[in-house]
C-alpha positions as CSV (number, residue, x, y, z in Angstrom):
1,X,102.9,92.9,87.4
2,X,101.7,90.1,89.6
3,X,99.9,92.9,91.9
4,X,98.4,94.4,89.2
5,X,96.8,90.8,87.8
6,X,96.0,90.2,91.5
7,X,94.3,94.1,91.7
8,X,92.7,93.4,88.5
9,X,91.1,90.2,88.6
10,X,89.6,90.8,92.3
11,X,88.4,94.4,90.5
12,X,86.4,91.9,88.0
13,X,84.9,90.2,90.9
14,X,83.9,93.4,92.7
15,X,82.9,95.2,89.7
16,X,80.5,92.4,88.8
17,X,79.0,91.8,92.3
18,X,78.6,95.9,92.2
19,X,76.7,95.4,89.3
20,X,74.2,92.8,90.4
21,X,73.5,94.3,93.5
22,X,72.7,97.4,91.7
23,X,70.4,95.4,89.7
24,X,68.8,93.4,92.5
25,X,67.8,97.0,94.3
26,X,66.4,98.7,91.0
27,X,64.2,95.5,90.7
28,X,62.8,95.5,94.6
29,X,63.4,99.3,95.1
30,X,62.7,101.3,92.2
31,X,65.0,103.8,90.8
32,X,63.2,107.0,93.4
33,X,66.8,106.4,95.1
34,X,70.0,104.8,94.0
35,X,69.5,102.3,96.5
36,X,72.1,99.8,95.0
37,X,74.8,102.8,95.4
38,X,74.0,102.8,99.2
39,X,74.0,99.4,99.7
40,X,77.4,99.0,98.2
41,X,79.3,101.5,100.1
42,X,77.5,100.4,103.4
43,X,78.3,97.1,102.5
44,X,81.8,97.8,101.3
45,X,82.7,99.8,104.0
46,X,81.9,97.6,106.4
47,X,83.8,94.4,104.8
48,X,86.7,96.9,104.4
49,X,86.8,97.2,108.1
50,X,86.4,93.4,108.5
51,X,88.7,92.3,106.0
52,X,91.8,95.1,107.0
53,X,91.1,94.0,110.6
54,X,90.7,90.1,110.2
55,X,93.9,89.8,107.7
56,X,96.1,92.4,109.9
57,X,95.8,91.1,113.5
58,X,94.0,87.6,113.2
59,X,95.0,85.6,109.9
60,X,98.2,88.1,108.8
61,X,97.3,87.5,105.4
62,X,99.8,88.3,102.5
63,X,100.0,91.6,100.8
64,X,98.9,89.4,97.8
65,X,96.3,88.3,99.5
66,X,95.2,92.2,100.8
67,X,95.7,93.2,97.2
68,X,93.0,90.9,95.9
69,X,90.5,91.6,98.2
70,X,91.0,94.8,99.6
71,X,92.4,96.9,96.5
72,X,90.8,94.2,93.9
73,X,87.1,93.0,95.1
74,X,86.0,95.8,97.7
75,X,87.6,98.4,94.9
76,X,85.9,97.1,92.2
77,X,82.9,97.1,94.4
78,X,82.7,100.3,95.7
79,X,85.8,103.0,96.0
80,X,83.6,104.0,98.5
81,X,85.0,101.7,101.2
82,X,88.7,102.6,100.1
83,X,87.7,106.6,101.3
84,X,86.3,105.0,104.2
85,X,89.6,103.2,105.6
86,X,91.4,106.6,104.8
87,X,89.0,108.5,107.1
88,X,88.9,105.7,109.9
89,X,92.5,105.7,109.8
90,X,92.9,109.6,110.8
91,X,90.6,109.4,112.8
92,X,92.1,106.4,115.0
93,X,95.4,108.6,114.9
94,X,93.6,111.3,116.5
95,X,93.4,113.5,113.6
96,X,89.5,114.2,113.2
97,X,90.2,118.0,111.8
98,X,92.0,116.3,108.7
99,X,89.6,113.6,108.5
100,X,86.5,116.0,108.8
101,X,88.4,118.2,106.2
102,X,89.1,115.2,103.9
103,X,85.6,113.9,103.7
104,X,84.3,116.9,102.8
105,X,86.5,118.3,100.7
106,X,86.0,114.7,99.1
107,X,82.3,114.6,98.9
108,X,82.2,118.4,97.7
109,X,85.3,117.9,94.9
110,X,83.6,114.7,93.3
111,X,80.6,116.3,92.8
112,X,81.6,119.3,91.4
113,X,84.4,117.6,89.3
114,X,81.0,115.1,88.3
115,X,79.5,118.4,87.1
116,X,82.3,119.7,85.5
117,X,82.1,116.2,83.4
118,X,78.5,116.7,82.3
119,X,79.4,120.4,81.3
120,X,82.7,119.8,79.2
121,X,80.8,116.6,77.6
122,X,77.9,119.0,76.6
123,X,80.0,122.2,75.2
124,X,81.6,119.1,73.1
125,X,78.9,117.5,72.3
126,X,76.7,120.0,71.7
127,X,73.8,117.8,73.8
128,X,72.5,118.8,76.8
129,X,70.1,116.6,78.7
């Protein structure tokens, strides 16, 4: 129970930071391209390496600790940077087939299962956009 509080509450933190970065870019950038999106998993994926790295060899931080931030804050921020680990971590084992096939196979399935989404919620609905 403790992990999932930990999970949770650093979720609220990342979700909320997700959020107002999202913000920040519609303001400066304009909504031609989701700009917030990008910056979060750029961003995310690059404190993901940081973080794993900085808490596994250098501070050894707890698996509380790794729970908060990298499950919790960077998850809540962008699941983004979650896929990204995964990926960098086949590939450091030396397997780039698998980690070329799971990115793809990734990218492709969420957004086809994203447009299977909009069409079940229409044939309920009844709307279409």
């Amino acid at each position: 129970m403790k992990f999932i509080a930990l999970a949770a509450a650093g979720g609220a933190i990342g979700a909320a930071g997700r959020y107002l970065v999202g913000v920040y870019a519609m303001r400066q950038f304009g909504p031609a391209f989701p700009y917030g999106t990008f910056i979060v998993n750029v961003v995310g994926a690059l404190l993901m390496g940081l973080v794993i790295h900085s808490l596994a060899v250098r501070y050894t931080g707890s698996t509380e600790l790794r729970t908060f931030v990298a499950v919790g804050i960077l998850g809540g921020f962008t699941t983004f940077s979650a896929f990204s680990l995964e990926v960098a971590n086949m590939i450091e084992r030396g397997n780039w087939s698998l980690a070329a096939i799971y990115a793809l196979a990734s990218v492709i399935a969420t957004v086809l299962a994203l447009f299977a989404g909009l069409y079940l919620a229409r044939q309920i609905t009844g709307v279409s956009m």
